[in-house]
VOBADREN-131810 format. One record per residue (C-alpha): residue in three letters; z negated, y, x negated; residue number from 1. Coordinates in pm, 1 decimal. Layout:
% VOBADREN-131810
residu->ALA c3->Z c2->Y c1->X num->NUM
...
***
This chain:
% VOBADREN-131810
residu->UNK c3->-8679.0 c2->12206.0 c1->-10053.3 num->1
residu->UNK c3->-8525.3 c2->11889.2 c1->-10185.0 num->2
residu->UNK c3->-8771.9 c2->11928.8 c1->-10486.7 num->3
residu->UNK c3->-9099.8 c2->11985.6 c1->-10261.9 num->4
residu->UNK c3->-9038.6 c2->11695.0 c1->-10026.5 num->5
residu->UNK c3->-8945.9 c2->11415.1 c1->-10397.9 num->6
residu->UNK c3->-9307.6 c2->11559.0 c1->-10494.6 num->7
residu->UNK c3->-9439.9 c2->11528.7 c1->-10155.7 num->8
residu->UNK c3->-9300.8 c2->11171.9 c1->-10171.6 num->9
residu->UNK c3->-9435.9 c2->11112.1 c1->-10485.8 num->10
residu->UNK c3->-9777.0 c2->11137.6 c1->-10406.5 num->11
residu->UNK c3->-9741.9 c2->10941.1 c1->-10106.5 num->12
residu->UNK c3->-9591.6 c2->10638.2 c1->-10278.9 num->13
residu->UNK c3->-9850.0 c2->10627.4 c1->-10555.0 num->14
residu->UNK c3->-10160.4 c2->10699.5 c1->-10306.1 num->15
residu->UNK c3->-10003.0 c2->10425.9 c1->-10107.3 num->16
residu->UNK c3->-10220.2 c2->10150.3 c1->-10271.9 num->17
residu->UNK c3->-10531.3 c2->10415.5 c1->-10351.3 num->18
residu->UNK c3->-10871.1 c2->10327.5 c1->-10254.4 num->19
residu->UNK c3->-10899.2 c2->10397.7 c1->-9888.0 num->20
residu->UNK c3->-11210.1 c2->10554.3 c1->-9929.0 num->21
residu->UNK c3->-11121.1 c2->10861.2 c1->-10125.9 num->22
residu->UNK c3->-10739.8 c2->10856.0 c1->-9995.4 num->23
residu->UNK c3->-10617.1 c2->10925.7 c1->-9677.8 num->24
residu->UNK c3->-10230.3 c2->10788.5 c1->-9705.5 num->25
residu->UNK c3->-10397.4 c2->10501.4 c1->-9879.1 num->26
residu->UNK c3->-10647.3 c2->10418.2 c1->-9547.8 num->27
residu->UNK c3->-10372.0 c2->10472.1 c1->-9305.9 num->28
residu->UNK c3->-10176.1 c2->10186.7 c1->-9481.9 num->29
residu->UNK c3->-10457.8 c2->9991.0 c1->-9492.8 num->30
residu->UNK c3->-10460.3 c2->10013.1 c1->-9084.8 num->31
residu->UNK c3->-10129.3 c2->9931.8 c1->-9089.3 num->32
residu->UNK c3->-9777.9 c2->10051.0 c1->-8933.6 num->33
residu->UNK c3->-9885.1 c2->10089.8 c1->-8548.5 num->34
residu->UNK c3->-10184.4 c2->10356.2 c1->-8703.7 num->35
residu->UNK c3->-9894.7 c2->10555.9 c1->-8901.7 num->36
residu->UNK c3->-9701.8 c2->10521.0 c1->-8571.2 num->37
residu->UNK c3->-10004.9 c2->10656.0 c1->-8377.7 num->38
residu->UNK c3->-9993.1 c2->10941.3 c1->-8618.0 num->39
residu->UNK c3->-9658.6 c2->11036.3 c1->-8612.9 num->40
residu->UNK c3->-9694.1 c2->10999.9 c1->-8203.6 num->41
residu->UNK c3->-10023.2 c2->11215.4 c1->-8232.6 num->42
residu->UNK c3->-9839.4 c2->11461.1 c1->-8456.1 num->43
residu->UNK c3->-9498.4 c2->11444.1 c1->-8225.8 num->44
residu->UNK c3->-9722.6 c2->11551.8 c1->-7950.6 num->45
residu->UNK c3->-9904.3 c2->11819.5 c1->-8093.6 num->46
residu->UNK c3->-9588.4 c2->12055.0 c1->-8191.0 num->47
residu->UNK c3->-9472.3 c2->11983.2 c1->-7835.3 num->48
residu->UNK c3->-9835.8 c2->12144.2 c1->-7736.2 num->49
residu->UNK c3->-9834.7 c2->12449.4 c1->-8021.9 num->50
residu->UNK c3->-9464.6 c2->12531.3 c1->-7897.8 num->51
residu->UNK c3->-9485.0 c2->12488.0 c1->-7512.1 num->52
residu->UNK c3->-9804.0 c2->12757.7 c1->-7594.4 num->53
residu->UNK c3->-9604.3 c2->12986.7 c1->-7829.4 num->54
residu->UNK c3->-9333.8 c2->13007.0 c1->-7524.9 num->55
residu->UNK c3->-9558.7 c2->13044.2 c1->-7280.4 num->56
residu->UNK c3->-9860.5 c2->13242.8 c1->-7374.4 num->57
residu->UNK c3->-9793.4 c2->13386.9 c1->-7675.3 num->58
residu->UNK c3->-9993.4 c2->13159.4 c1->-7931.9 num->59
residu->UNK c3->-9934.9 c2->13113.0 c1->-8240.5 num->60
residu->UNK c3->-9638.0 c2->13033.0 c1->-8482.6 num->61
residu->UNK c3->-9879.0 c2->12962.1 c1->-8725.9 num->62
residu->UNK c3->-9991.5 c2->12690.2 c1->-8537.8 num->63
residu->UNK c3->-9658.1 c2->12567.1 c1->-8461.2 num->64
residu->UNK c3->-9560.9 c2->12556.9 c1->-8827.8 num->65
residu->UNK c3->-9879.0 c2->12359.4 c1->-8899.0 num->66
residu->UNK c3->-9795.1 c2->12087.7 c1->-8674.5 num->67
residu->UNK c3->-9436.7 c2->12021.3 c1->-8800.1 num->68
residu->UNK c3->-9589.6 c2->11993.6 c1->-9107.6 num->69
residu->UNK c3->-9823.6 c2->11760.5 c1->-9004.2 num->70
residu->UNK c3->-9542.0 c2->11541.5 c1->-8851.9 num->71
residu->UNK c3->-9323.9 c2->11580.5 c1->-9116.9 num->72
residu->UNK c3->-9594.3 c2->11473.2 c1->-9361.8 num->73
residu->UNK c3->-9648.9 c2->11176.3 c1->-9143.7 num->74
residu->UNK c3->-9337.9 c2->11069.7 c1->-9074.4 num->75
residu->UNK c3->-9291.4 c2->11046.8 c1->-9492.2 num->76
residu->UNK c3->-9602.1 c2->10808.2 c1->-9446.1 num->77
residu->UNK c3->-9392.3 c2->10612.2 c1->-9190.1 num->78
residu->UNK c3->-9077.5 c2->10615.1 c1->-9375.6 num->79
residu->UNK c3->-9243.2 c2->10537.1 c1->-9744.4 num->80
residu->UNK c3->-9429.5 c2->10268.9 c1->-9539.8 num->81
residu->UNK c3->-9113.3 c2->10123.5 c1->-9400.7 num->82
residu->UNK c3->-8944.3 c2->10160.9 c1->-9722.6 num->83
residu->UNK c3->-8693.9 c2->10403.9 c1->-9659.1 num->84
residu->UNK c3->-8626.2 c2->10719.8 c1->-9889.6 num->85
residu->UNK c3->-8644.2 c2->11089.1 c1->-9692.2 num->86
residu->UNK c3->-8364.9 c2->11107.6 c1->-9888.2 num->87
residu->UNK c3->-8171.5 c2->10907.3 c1->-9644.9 num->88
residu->UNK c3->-8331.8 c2->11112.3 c1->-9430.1 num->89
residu->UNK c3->-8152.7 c2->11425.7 c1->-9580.4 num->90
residu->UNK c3->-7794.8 c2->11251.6 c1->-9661.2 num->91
residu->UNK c3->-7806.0 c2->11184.5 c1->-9251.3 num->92
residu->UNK c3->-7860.1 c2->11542.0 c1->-9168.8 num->93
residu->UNK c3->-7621.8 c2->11623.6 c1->-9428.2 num->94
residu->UNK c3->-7355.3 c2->11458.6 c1->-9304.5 num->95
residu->UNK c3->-7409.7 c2->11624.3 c1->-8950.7 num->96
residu->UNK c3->-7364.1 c2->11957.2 c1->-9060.0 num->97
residu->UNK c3->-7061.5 c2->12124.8 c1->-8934.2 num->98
residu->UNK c3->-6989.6 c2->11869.6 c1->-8654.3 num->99
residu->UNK c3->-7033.6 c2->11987.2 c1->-8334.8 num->100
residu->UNK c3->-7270.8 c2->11857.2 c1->-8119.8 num->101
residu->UNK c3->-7085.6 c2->11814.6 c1->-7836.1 num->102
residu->UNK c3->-6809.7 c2->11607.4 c1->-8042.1 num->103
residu->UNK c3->-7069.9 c2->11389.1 c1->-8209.3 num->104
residu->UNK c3->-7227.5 c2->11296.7 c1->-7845.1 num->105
residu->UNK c3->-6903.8 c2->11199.4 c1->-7740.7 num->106
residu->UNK c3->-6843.6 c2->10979.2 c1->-8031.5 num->107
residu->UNK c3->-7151.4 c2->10788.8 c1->-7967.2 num->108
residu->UNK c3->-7020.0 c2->10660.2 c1->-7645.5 num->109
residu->UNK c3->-6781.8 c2->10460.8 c1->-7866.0 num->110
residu->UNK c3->-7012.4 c2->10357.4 c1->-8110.1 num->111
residu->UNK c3->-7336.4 c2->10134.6 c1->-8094.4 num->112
residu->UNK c3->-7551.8 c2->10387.0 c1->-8137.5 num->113
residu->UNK c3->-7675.1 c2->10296.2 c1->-8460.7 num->114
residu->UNK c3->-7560.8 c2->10564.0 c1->-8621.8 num->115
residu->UNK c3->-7578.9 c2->10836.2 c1->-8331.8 num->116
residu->UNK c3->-7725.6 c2->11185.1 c1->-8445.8 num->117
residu->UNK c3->-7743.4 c2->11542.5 c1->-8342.0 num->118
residu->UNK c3->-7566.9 c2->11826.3 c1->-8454.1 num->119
residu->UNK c3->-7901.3 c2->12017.7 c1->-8598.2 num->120
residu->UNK c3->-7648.7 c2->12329.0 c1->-8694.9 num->121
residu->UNK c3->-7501.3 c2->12486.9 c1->-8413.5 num->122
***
């Protein structure tokens, strides 16, 4: 996975600075962060929408899958945009796994925050 999201990233980075007309990571930078933002809201809201309708009616996981890929996708746009690596991305989650989530809540009410996380494997 590691390999699909560096080649995922790599395209973003060098369509970055692309002629907005013929490249759509390259127009959303040209709008700026608060479009990206938009997007990644738009996106955020979207899976919310697919999975509250998978749960409730039976829809589709297809569609479900489709939008976290659209937010993930966007939120590389965000992050590339902000210069950060999804690599830090994936070191945070790393470091996560096999801490339990209760234990890393309660650690965060001794910490500022900044480095608060959930326990994404239990």
């Amino acid at each position: 996975m590691t390999d699909l999201l560096n080649a995922i990233a790599a395209v973003i980075e060098e369509r970055r600075t692309a002629d907005p007309d013929t490249s759509y990571v390259a127009s959303l930078n040209q709008k700026g962060l608060d479009k990206i933002l938009e997007k990644v809201g738009e996106e955020a809201i979207e899976v919310i929408l697919a999975a509250k309708t998978l749960d409730s009616s039976g829809g589709s996981n297809q569609a479900v899958i489709s939008e976290v890929a659209d937010l993930v996708f966007h939120s590389m746009v965000m992050l590339d945009r902000l210069g950060i690596s999804h690599n830090e991305v994936l070191d945070a989650l790393a470091l996560r796994q096999g801490v339990s989530g209760l234990e890393e809540k309660a650690s965060r009410n001794h910490s500022s925050g900044k480095n608060a996380h959930n326990d994404y494997t239990r």
